[in-house]
Biopython code that builds the backbone (N, CA, C, O; Angstrom):
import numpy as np
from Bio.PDB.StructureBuilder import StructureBuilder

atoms = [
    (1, "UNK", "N", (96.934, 115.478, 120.992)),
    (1, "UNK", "CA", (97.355, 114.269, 121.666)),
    (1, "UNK", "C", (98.077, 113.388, 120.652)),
    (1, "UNK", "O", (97.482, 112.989, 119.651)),
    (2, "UNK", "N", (99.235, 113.106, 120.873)),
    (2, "UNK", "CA", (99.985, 112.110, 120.356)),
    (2, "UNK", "C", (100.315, 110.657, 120.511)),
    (2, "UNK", "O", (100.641, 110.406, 121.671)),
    (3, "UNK", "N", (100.327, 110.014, 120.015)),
    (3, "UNK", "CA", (100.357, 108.228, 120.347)),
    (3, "UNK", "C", (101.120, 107.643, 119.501)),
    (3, "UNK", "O", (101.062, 107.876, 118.294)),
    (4, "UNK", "N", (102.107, 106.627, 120.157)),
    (4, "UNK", "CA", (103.447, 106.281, 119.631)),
    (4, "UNK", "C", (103.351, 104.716, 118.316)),
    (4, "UNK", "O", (103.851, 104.197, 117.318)),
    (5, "UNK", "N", (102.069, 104.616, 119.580)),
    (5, "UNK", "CA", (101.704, 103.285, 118.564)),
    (5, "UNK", "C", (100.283, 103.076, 118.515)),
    (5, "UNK", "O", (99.593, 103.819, 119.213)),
    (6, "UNK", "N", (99.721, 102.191, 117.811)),
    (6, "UNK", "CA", (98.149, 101.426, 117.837)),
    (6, "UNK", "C", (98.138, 100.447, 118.038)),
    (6, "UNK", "O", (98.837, 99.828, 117.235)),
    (7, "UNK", "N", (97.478, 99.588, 119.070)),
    (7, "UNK", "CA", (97.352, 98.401, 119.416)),
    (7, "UNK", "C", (95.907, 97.841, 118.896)),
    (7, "UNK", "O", (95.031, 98.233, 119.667)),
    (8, "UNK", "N", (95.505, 97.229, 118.075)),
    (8, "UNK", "CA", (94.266, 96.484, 118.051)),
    (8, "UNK", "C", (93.819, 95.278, 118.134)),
    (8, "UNK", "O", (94.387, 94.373, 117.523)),
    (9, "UNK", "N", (93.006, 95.111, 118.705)),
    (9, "UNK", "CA", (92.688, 93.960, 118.637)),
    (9, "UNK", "C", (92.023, 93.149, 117.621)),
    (9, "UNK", "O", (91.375, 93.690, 116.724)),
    (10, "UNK", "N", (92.198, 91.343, 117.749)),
    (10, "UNK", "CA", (91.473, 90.987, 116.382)),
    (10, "UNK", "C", (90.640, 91.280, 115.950)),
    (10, "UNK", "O", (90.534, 91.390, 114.729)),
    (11, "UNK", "N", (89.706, 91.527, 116.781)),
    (11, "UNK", "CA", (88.019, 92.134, 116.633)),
    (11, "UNK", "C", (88.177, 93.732, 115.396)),
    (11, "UNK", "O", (87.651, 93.901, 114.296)),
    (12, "UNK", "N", (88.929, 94.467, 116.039)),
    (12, "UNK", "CA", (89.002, 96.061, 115.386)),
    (12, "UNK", "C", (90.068, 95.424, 113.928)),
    (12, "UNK", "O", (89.647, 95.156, 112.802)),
    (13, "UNK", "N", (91.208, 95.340, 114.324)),
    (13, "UNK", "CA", (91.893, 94.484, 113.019)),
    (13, "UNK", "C", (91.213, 94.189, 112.071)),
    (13, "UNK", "O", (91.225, 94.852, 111.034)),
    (14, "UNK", "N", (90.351, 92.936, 112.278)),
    (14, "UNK", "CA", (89.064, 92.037, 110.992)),
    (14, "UNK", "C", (88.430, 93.594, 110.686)),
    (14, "UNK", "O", (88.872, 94.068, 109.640)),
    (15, "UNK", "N", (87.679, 94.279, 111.260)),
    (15, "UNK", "CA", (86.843, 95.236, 110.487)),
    (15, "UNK", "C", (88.033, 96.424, 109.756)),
    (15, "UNK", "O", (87.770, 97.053, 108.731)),
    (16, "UNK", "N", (89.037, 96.522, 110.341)),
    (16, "UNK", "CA", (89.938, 98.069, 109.733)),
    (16, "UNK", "C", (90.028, 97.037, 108.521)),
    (16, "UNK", "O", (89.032, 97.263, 107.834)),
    (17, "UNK", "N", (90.857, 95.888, 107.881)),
    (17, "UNK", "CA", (90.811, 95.211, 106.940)),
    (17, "UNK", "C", (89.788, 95.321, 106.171)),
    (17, "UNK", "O", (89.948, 96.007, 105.162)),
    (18, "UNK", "N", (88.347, 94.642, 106.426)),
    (18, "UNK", "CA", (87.128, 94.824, 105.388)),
    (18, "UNK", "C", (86.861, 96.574, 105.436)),
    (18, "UNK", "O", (86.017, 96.976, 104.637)),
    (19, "UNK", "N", (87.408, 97.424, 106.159)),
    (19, "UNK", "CA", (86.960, 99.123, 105.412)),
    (19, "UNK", "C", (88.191, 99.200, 104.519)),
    (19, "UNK", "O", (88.072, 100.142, 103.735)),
    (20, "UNK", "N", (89.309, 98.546, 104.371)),
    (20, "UNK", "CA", (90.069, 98.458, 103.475)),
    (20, "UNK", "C", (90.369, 97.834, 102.381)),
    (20, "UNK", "O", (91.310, 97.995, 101.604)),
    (21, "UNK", "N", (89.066, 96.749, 102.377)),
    (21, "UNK", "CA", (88.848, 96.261, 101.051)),
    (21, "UNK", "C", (89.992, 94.687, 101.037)),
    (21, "UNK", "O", (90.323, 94.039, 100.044)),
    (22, "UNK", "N", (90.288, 94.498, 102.156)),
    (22, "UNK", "CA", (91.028, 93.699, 102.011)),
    (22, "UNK", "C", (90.284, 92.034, 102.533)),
    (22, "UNK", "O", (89.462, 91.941, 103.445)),
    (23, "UNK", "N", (90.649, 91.206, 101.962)),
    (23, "UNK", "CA", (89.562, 90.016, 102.321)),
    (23, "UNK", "C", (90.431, 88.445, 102.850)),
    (23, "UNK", "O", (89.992, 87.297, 102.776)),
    (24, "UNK", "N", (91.747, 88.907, 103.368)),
    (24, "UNK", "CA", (92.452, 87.575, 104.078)),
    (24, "UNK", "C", (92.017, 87.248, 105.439)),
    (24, "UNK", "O", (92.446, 86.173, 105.857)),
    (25, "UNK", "N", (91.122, 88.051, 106.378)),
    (25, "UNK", "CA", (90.573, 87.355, 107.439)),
    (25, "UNK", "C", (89.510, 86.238, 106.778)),
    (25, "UNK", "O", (89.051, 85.442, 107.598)),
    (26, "UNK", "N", (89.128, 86.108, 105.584)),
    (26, "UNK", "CA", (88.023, 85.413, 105.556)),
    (26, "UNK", "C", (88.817, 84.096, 105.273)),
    (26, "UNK", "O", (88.044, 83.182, 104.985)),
    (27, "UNK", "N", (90.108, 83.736, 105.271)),
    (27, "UNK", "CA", (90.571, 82.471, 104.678)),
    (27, "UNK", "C", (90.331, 82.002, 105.961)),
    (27, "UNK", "O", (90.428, 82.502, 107.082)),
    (28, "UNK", "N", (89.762, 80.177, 105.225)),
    (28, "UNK", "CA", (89.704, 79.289, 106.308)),
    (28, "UNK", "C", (88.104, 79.084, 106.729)),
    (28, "UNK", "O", (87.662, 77.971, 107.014)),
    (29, "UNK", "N", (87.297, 80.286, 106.731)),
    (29, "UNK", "CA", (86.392, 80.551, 107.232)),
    (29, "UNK", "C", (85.216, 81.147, 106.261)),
    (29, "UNK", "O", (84.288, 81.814, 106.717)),
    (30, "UNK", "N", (85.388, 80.762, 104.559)),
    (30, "UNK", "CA", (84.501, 80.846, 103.517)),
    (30, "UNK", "C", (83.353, 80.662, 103.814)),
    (30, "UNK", "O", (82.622, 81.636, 103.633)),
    (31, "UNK", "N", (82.775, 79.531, 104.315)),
    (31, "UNK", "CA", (81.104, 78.861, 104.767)),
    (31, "UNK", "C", (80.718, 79.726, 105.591)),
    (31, "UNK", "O", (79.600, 80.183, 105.349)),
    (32, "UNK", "N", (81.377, 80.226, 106.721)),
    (32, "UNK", "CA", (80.317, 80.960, 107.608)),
    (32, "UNK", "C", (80.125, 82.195, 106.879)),
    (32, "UNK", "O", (78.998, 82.655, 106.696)),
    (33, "UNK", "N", (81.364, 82.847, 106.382)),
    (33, "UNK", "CA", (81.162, 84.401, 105.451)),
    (33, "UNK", "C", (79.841, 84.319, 104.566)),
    (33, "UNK", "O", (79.023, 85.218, 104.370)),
    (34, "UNK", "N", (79.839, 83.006, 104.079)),
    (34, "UNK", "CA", (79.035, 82.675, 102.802)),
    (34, "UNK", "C", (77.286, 82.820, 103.265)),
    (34, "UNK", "O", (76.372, 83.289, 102.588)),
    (35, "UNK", "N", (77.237, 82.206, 104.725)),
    (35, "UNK", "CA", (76.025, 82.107, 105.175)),
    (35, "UNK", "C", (75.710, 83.563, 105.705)),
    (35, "UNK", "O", (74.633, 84.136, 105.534)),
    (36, "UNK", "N", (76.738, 84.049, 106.334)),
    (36, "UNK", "CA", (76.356, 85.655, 107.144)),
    (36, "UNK", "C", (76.282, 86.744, 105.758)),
    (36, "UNK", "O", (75.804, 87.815, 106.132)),
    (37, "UNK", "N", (76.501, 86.750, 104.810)),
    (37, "UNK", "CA", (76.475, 87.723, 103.661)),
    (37, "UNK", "C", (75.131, 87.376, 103.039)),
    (37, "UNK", "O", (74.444, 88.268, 102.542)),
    (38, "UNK", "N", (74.814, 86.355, 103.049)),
    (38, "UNK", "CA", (72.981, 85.781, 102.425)),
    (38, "UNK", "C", (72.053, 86.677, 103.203)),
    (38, "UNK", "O", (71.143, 87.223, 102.580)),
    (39, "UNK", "N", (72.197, 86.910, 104.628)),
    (39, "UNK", "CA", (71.078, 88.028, 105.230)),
    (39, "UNK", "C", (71.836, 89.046, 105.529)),
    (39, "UNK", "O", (71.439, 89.450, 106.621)),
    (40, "UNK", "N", (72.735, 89.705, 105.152)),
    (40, "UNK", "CA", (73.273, 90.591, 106.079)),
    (40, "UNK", "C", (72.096, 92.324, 105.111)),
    (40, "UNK", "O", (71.686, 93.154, 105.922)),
    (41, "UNK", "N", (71.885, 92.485, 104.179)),
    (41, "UNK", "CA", (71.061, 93.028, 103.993)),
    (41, "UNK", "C", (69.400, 93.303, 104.990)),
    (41, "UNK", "O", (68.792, 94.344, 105.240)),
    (42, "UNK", "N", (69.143, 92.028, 105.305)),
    (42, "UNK", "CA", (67.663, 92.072, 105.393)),
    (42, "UNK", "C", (67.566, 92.123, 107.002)),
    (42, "UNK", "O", (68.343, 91.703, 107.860)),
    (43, "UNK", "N", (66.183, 92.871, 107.109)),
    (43, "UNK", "CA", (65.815, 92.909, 108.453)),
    (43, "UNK", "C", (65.417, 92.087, 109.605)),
    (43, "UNK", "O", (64.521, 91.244, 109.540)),
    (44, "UNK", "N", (66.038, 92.325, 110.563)),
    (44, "UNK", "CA", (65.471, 91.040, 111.533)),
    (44, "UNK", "C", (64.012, 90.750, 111.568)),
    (44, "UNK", "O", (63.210, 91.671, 111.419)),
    (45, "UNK", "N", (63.509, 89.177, 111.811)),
    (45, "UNK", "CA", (62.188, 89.020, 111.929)),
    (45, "UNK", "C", (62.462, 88.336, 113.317)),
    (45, "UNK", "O", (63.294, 87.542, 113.756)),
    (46, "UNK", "N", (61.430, 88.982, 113.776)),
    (46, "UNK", "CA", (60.625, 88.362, 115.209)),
    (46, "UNK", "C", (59.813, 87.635, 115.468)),
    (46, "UNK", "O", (58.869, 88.410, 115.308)),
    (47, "UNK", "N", (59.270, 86.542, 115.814)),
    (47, "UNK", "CA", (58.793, 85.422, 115.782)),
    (47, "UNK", "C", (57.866, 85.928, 117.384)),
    (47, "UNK", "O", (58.292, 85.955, 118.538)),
    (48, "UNK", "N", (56.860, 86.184, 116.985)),
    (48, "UNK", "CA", (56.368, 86.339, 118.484)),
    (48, "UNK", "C", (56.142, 84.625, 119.098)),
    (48, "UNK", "O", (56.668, 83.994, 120.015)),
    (49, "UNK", "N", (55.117, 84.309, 118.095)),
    (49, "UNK", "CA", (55.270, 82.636, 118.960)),
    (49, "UNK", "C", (55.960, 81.999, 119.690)),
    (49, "UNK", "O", (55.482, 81.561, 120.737)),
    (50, "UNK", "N", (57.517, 81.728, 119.280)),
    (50, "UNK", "CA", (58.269, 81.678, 119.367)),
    (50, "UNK", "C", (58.841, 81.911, 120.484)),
    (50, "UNK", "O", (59.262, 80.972, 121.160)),
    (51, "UNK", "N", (58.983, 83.411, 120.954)),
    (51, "UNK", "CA", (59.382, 84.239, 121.969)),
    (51, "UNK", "C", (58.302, 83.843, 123.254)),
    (51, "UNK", "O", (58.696, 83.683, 124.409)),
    (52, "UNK", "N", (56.861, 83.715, 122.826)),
    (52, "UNK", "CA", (56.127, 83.281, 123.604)),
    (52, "UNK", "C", (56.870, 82.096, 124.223)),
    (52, "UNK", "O", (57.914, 82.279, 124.850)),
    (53, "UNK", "N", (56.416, 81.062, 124.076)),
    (53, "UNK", "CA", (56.911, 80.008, 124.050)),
    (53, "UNK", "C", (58.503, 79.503, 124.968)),
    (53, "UNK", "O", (58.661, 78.451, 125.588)),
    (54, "UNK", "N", (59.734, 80.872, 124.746)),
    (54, "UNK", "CA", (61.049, 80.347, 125.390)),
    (54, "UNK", "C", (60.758, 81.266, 126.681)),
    (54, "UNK", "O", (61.625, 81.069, 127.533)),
    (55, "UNK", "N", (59.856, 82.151, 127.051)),
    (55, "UNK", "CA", (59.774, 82.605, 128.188)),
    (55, "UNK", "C", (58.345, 81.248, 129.442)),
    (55, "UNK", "O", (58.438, 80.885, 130.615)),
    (56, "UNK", "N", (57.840, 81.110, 128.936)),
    (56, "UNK", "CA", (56.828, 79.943, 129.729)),
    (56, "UNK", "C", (57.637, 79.069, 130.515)),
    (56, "UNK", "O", (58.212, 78.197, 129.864)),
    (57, "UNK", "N", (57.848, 79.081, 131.871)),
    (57, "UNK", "CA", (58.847, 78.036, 132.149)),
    (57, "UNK", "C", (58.531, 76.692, 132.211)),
    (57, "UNK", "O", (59.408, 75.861, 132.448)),
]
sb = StructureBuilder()
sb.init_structure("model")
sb.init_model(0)
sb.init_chain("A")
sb.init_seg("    ")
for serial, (resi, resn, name, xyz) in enumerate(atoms, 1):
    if name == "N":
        sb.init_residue(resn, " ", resi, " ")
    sb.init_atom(name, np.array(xyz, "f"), 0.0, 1.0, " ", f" {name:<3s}", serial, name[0])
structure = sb.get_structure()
């Protein structure tokens, strides 16, 4: 199968860029990168309390 062109969208764009090592989607937008890279390692925690709590109407 052959295809004449690639269309992507911003969404696919931003990630083909970061598997390419390239880092100009992040201009403009340093602080949030800065905060989402602090956990992006670690595992989600679940708060049962919490969860209790937003289901009780």
């Amino acid at each position: 199968m052959t295809t004449c062109c690639t269309v992507l969208s911003p969404h696919e764009q931003r990630i083909q860029e970061e598997m390419l090592g390239k880092e100009d989607f992040k201009k403009g937008r340093e602080r949030i990168y800065k905060i989402l890279e602090s956990f992006h390692t670690q595992r989600p925690i679940i708060d049962v309390e919490r969860a209790k709590y937003l289901l009780i109407p």
